[in-house]
N, CA and C atoms as an extended XYZ file, in Angstrom:
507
Properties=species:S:1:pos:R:3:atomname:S:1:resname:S:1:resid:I:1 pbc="F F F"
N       -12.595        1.053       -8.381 N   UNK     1
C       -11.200        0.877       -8.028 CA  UNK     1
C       -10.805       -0.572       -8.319 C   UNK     1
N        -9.515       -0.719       -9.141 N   UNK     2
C        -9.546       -2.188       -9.478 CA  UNK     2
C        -7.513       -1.955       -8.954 C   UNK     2
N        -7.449       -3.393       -8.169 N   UNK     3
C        -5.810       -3.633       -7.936 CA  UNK     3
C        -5.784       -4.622       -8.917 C   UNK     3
N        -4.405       -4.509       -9.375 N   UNK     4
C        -3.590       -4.920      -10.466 CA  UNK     4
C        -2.198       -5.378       -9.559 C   UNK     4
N        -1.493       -6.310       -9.973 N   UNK     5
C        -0.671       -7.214       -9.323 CA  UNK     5
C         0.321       -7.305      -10.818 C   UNK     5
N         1.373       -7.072      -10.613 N   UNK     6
C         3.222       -7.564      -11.346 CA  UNK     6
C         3.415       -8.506      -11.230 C   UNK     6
N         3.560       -9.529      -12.128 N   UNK     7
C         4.045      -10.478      -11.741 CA  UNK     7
C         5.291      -10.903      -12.439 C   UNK     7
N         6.259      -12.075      -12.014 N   UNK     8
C         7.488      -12.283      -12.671 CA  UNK     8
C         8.436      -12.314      -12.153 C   UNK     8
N         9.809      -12.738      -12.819 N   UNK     9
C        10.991      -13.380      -12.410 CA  UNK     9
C        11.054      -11.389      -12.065 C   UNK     9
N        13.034      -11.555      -11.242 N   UNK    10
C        13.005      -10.130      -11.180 CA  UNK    10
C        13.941       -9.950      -12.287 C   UNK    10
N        14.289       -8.614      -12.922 N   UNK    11
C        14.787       -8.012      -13.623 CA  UNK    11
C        14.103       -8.179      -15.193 C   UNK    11
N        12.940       -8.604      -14.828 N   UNK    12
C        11.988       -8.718      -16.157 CA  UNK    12
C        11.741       -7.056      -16.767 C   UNK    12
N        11.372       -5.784      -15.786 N   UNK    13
C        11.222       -5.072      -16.342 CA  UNK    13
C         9.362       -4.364      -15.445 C   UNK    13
N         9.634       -5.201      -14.778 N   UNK    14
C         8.296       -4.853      -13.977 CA  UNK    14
C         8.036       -3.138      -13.452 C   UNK    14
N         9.240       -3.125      -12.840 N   UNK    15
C         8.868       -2.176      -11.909 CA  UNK    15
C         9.145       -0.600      -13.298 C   UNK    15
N        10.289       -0.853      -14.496 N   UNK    16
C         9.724       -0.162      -15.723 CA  UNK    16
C         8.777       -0.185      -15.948 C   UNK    16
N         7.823       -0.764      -16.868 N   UNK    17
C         6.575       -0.587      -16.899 CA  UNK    17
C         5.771        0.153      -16.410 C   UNK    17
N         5.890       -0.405      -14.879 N   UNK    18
C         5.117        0.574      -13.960 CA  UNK    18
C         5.042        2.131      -14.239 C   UNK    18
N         7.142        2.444      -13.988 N   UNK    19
C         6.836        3.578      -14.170 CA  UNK    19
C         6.623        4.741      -15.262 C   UNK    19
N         6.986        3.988      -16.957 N   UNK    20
C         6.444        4.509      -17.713 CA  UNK    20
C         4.747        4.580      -17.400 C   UNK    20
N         4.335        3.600      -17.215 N   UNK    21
C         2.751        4.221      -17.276 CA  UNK    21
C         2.041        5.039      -16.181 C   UNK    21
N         2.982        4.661      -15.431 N   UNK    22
C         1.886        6.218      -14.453 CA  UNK    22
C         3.037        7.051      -14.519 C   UNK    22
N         4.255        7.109      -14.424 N   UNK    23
C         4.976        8.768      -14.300 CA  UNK    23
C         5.460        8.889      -16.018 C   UNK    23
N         5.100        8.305      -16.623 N   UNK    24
C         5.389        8.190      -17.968 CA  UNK    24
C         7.415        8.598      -18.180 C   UNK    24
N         8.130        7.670      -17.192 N   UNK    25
C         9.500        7.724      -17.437 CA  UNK    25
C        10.227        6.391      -17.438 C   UNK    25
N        11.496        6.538      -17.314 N   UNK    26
C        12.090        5.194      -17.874 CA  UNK    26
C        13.750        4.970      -17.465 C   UNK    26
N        14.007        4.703      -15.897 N   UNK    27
C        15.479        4.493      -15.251 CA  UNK    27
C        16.149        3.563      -15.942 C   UNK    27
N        17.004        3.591      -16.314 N   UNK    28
C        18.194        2.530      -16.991 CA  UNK    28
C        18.511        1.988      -16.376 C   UNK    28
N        19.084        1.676      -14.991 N   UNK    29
C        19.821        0.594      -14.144 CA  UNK    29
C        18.581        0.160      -13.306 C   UNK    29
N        19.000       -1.178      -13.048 N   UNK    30
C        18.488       -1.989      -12.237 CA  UNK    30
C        18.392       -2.117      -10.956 C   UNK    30
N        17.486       -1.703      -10.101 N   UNK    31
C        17.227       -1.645       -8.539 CA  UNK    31
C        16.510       -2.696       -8.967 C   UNK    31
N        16.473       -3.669       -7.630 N   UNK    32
C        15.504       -4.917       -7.357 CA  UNK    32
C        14.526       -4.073       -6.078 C   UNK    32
N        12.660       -4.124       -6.361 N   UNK    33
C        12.062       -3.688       -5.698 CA  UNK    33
C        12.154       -5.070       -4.247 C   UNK    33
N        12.046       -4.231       -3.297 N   UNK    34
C        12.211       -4.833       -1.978 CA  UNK    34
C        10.709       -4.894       -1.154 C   UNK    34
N        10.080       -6.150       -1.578 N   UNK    35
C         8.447       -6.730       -0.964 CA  UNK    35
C         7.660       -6.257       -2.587 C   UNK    35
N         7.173       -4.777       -2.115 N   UNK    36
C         6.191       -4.391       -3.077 CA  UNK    36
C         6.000       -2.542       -3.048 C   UNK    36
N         5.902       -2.173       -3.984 N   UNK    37
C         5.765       -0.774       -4.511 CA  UNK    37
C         4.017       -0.288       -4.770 C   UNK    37
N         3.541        0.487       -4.383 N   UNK    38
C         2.195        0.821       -4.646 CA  UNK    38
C         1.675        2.129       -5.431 C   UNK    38
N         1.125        2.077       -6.410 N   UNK    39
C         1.119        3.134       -7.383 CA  UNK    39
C        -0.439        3.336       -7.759 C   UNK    39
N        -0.445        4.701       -7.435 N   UNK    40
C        -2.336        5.046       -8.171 CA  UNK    40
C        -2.582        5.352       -9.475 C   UNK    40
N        -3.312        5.106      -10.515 N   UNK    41
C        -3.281        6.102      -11.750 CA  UNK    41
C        -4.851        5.898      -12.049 C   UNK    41
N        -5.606        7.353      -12.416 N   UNK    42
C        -6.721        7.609      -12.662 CA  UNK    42
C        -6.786        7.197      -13.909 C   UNK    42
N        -8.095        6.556      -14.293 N   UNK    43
C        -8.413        6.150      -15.993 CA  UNK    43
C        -9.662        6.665      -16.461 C   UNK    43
N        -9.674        7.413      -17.249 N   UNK    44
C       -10.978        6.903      -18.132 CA  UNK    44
C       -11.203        6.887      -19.186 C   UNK    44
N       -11.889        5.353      -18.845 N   UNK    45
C       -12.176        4.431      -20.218 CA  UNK    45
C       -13.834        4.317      -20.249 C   UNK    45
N       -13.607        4.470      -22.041 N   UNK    46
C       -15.208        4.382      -22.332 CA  UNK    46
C       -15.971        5.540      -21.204 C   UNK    46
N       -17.058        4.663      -20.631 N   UNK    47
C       -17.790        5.035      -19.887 CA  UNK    47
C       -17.558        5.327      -18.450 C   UNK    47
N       -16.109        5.038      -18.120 N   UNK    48
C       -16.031        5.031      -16.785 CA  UNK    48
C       -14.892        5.970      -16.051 C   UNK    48
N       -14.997        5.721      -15.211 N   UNK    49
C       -13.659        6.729      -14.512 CA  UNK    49
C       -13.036        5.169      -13.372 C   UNK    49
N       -11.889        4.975      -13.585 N   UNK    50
C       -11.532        3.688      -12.895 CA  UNK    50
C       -10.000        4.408      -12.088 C   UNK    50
N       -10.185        3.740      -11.083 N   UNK    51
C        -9.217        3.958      -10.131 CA  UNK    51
C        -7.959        3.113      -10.315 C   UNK    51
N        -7.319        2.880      -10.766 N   UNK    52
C        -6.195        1.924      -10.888 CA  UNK    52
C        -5.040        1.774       -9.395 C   UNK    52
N        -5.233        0.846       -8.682 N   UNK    53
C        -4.142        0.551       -7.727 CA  UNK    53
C        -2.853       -0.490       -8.112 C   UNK    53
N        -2.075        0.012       -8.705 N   UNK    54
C        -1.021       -1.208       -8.912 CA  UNK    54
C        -0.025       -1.679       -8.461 C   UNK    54
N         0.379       -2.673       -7.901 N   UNK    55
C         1.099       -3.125       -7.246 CA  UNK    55
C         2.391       -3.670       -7.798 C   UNK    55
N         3.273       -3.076       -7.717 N   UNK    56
C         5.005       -3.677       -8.176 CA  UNK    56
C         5.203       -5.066       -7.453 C   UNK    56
N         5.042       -5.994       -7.521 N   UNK    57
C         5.529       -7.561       -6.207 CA  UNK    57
C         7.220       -7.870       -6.900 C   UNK    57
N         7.937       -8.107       -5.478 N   UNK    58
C         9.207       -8.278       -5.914 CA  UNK    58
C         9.450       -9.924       -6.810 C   UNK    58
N        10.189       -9.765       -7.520 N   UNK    59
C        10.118      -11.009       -8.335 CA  UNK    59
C        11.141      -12.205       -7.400 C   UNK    59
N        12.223      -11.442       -6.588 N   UNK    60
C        13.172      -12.672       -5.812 CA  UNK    60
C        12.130      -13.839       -4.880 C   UNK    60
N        12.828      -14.892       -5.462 N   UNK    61
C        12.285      -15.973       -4.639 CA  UNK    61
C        11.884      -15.912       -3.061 C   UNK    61
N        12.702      -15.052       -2.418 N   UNK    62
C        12.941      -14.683       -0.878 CA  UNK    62
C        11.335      -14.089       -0.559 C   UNK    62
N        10.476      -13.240       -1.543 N   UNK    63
C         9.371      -12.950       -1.310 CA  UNK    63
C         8.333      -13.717       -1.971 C   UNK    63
N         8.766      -15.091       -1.846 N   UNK    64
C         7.372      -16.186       -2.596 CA  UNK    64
C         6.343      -15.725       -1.703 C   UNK    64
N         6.625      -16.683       -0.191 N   UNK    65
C         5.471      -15.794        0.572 CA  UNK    65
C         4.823      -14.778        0.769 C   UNK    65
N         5.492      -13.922        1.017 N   UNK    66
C         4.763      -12.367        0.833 CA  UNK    66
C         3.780      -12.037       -0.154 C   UNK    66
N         4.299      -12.348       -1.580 N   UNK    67
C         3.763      -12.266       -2.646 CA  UNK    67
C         1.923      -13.167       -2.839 C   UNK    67
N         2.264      -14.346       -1.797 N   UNK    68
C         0.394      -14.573       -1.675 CA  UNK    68
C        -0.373      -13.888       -0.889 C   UNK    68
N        -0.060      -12.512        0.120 N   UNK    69
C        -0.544      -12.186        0.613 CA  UNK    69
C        -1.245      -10.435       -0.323 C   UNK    69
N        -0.157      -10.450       -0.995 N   UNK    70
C         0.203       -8.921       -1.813 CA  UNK    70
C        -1.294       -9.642       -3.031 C   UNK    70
N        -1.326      -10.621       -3.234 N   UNK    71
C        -2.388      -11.203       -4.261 CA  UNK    71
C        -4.125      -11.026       -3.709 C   UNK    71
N        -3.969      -10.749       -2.734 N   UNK    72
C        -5.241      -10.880       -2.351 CA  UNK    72
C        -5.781       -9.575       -2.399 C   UNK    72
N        -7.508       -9.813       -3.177 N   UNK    73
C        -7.979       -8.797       -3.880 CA  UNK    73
C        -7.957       -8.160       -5.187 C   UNK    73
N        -6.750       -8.922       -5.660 N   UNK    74
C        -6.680       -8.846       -6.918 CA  UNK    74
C        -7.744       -8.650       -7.872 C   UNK    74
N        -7.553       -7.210       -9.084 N   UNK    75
C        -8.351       -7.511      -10.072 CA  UNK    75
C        -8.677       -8.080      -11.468 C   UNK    75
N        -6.619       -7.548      -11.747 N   UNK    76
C        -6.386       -8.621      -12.628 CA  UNK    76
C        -4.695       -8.684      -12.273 C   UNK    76
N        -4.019       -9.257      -13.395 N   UNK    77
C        -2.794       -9.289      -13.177 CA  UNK    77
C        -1.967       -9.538      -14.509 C   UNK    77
N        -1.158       -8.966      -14.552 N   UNK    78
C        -0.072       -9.358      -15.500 CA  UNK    78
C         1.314       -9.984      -15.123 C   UNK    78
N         1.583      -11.226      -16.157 N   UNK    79
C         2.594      -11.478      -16.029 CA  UNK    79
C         3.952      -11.407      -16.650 C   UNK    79
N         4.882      -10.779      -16.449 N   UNK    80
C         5.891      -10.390      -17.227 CA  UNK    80
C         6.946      -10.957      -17.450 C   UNK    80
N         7.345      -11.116      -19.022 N   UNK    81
C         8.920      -11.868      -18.926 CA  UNK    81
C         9.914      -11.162      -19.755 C   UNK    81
N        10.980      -11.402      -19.675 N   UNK    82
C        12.054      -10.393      -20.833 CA  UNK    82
C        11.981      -11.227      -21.988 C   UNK    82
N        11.901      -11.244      -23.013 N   UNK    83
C        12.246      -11.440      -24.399 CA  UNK    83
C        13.721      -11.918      -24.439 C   UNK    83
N        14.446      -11.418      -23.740 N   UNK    84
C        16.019      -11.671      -23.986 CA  UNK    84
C        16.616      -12.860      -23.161 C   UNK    84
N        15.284      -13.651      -21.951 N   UNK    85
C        16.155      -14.722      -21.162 CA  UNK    85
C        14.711      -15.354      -20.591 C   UNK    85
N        15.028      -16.608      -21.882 N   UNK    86
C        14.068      -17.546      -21.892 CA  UNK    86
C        13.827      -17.983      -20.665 C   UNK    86
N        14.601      -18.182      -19.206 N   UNK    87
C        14.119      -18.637      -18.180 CA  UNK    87
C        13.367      -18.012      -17.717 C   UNK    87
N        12.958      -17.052      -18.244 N   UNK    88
C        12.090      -15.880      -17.541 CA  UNK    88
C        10.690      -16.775      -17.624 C   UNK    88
N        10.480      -17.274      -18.678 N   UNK    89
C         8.849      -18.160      -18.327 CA  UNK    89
C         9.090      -19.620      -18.094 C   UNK    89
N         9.838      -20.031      -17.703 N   UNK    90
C         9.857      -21.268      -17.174 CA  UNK    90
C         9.319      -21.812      -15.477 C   UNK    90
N         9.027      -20.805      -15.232 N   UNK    91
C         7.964      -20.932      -13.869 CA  UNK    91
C         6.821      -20.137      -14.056 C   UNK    91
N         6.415      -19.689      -15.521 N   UNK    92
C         4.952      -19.113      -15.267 CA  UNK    92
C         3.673      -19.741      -14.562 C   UNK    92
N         4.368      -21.609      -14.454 N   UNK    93
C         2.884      -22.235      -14.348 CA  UNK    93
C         2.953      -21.652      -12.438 C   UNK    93
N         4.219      -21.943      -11.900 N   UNK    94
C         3.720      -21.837      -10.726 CA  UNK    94
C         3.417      -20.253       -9.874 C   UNK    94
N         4.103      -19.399      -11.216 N   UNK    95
C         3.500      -18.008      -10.593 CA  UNK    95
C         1.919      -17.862      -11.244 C   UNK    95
N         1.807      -18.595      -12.142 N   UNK    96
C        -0.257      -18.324      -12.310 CA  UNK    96
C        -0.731      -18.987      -11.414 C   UNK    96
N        -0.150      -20.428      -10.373 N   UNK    97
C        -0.647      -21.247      -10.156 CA  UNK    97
C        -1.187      -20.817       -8.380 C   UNK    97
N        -0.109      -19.739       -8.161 N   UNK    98
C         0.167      -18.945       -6.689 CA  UNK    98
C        -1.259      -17.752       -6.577 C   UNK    98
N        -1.324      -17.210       -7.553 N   UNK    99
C        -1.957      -16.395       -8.179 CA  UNK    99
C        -3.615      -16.895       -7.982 C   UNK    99
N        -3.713      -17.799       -9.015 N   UNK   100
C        -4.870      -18.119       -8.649 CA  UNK   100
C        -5.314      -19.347       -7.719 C   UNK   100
N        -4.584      -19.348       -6.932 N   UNK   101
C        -4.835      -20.199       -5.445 CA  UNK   101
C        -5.517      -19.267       -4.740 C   UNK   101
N        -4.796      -17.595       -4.111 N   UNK   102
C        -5.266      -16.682       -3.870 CA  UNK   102
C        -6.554      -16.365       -4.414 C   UNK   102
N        -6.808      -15.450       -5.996 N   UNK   103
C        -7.390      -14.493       -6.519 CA  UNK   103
C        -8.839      -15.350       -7.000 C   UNK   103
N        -8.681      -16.921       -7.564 N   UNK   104
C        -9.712      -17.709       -8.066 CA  UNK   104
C        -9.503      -16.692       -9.794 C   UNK   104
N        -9.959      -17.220      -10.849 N   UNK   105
C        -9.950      -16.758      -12.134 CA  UNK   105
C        -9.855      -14.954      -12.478 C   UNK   105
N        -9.344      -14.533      -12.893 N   UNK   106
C        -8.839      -12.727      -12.639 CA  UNK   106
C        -8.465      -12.939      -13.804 C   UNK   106
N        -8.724      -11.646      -14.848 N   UNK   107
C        -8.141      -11.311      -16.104 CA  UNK   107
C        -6.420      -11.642      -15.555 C   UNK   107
N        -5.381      -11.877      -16.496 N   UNK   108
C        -4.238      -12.170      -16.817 CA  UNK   108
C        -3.771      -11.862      -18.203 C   UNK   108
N        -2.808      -10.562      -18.548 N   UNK   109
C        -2.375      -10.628      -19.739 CA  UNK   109
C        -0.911      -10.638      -19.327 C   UNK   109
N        -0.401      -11.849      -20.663 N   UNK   110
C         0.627      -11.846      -20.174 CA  UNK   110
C         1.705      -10.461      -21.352 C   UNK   110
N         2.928      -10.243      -20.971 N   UNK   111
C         3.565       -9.023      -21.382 CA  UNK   111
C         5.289       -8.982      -21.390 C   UNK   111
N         5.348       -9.612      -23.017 N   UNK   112
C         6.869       -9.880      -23.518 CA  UNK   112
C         7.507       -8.599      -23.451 C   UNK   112
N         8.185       -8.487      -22.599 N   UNK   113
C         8.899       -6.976      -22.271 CA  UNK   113
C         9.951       -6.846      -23.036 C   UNK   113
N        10.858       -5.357      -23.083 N   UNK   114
C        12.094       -5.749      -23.958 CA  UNK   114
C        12.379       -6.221      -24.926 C   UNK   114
N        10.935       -5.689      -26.082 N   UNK   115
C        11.104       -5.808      -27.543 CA  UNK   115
C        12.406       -5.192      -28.394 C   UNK   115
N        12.509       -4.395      -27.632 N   UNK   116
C        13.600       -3.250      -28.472 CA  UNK   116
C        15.002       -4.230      -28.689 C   UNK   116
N        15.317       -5.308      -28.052 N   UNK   117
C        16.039       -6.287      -28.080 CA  UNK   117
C        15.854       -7.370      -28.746 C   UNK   117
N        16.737       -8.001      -29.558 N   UNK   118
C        16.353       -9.184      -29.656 CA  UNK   118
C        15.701      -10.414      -29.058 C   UNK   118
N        14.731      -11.007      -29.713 N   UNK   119
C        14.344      -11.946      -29.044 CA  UNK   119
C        15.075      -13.439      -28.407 C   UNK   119
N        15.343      -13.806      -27.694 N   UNK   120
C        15.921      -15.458      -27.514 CA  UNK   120
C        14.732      -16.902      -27.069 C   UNK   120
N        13.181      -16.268      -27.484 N   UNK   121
C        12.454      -16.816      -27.098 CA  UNK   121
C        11.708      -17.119      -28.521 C   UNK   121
N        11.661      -18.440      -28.819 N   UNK   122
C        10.709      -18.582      -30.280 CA  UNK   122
C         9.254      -18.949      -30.583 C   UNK   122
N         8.524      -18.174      -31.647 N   UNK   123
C         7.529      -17.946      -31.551 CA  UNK   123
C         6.806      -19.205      -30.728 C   UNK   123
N         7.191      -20.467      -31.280 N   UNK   124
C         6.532      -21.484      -31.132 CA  UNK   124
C         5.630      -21.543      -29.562 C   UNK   124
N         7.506      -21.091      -28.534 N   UNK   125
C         7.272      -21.155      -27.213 CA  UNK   125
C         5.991      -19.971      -26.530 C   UNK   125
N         6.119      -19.146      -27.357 N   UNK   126
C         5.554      -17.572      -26.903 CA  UNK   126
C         3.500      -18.423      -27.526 C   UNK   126
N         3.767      -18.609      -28.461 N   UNK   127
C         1.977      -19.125      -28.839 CA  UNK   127
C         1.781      -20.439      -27.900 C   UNK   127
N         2.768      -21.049      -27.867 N   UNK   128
C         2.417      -22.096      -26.826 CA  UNK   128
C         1.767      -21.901      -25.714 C   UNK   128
N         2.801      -20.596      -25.162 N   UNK   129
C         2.348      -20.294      -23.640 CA  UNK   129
C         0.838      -19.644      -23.703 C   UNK   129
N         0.467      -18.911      -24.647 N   UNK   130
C        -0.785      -18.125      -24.910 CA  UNK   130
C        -1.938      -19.269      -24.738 C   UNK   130
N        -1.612      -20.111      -25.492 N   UNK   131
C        -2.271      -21.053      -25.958 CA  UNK   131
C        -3.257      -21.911      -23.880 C   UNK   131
N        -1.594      -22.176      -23.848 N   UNK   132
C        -1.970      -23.064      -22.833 CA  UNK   132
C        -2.849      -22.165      -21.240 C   UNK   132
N        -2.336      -20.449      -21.067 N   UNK   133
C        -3.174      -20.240      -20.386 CA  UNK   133
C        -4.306      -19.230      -20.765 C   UNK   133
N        -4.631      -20.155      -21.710 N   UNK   134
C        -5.629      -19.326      -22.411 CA  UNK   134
C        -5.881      -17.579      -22.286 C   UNK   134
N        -4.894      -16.592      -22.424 N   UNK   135
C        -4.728      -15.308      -22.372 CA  UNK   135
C        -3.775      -15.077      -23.642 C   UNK   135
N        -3.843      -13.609      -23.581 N   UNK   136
C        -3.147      -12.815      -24.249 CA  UNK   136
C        -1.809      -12.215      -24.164 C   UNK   136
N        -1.322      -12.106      -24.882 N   UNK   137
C        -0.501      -11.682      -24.790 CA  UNK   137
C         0.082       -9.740      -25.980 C   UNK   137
N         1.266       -9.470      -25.267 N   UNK   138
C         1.395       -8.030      -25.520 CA  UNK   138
C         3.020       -7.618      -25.374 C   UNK   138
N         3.605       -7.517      -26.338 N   UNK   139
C         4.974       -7.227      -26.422 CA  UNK   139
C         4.636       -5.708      -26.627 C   UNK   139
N         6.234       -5.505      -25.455 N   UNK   140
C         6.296       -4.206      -24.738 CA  UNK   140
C         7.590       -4.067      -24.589 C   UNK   140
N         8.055       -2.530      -25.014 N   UNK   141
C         9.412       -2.149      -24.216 CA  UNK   141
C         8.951       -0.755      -23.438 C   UNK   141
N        10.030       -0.644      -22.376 N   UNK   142
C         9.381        0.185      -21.431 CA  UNK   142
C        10.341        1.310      -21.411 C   UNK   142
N        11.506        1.079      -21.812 N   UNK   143
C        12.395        1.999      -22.878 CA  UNK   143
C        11.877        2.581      -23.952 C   UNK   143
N        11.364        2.123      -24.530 N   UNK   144
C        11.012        2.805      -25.963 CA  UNK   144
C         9.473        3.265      -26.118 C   UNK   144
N         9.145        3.124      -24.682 N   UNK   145
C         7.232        2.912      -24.062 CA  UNK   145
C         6.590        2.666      -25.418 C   UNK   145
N         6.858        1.467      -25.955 N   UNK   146
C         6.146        0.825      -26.801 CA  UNK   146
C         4.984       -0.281      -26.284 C   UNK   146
N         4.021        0.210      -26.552 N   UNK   147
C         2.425       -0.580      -26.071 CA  UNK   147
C         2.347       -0.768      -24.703 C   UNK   147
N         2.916       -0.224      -23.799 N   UNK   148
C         2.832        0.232      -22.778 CA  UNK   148
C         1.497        0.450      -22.415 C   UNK   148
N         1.092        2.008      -22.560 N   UNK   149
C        -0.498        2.091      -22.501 CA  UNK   149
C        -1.592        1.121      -22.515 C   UNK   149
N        -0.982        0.359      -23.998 N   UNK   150
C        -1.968       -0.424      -24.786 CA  UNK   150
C        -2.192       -1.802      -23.593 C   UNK   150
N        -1.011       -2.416      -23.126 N   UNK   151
C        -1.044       -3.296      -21.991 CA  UNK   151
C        -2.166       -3.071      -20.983 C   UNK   151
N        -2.280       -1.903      -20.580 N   UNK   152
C        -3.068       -1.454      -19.241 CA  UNK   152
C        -4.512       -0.826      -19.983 C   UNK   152
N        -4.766       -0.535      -20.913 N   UNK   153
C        -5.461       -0.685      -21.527 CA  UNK   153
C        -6.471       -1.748      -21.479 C   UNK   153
N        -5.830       -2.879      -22.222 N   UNK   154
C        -6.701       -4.443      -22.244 CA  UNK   154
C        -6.717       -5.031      -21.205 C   UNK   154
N        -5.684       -4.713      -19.782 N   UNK   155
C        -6.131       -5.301      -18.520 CA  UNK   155
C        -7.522       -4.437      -18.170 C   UNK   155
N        -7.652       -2.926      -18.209 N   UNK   156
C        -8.298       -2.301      -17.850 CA  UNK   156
C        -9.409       -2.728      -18.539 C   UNK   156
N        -9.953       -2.776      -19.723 N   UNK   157
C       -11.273       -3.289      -20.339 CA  UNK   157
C       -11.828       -4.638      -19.811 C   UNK   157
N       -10.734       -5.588      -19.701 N   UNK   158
C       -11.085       -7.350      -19.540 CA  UNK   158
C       -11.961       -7.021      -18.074 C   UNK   158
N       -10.833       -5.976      -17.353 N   UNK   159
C       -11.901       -6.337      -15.607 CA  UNK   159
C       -13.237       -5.942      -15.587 C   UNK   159
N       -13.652       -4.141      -16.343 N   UNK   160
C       -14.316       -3.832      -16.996 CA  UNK   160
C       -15.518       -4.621      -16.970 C   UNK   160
N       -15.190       -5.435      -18.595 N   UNK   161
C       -16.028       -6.739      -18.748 CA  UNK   161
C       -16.675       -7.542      -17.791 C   UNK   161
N       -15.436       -8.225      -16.763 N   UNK   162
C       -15.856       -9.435      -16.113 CA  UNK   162
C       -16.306       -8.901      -14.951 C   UNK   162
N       -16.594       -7.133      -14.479 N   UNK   163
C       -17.358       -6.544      -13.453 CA  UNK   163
C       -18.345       -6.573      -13.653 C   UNK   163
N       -19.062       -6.152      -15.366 N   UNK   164
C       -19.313       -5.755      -15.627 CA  UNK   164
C       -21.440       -6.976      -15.453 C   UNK   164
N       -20.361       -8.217      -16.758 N   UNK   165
C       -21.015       -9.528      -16.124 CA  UNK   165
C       -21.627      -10.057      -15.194 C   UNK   165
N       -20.244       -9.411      -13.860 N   UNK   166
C       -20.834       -9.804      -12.825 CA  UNK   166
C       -21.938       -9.235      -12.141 C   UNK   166
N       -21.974       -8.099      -12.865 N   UNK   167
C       -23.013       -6.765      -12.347 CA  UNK   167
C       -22.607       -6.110      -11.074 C   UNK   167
N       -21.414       -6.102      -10.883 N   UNK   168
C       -20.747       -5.723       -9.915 CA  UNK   168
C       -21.034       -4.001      -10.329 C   UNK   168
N       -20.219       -3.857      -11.121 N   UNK   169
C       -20.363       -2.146      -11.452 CA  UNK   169
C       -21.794       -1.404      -12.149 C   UNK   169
């Protein structure tokens, strides 16, 4: 069983995601999730059968706090931004920084949402950010459930891995 943690400004597209990949659908208007949403989805990968617990965390500032408590236990996490409003990563350092105060080092991919749109974010900034927290990254629309899967996918292998290392599993 591995928990997985949302992370991000709100109206990034989080709580989409979510629900393309476990109910495999896709609401058009915008509800802001209120604290946190909890979602199961069975996997199996490779060799394993993995329990997926994922957690929606609300992106409004009003739940900074909450959100270090919703972190704990973490297995990995993604962080999400829209493609269409560059402020969306202009606090990634202090939502990785919240993150791993809590969790200590946890897979992290991060996940340019809202491809199907133009971009307002340039490459430079997008390899920069890769660069600097040394992760990956994965452009995604959750409208068009483009790499969707593929997202939860490479979170799902990385923990995998670093269980794996640990000889945990």
């Amino acid at each position: 069983m591995f928990k997985l943690v949302f992370l991000g400004e709100g109206a990034v597209g989080k709580t989409s995601l979510v629900g393309r990949y476990v109910y495999d659908s896709f609401e058009g208007g915008y509800l802001a999730t209120i604290g946190t949403d909890i979602h199961i989805k069975m996997v199996n990968l490779e060799d394993a059968k993995v329990k997926l617990v994922i957690w929606d965390i609300a992106g409004q500032d009003s739940f900074a706090q909450l959100r270090k408590a919703y972190y704990q236990n973490a297995s990995g996490a993604f962080f999400v931004f829209d493609t269409t409003r560059p402020e969306t990563i202009e606090r990634v350092d202090k939502w990785v920084d919240a993150l791993y105060g809590v969790t200590g080092d946890i897979p992290l991919v991060l996940v340019e949402n809202k491809v199907d749109l133009p971009t307002e974010i340039s490459e430079d900034d997008k390899k920069q950010l890769t660069e600097k927290l040394g992760v990956s990254m994965i452009q995604t629309s959750a409208k068009e459930d483009t790499n969707v899967e593929e997202a939860f996918i490479t979170m799902t292998k990385e923990i995998l891995e670093k269980a794996r290392t640990r000889k945990i599993i």
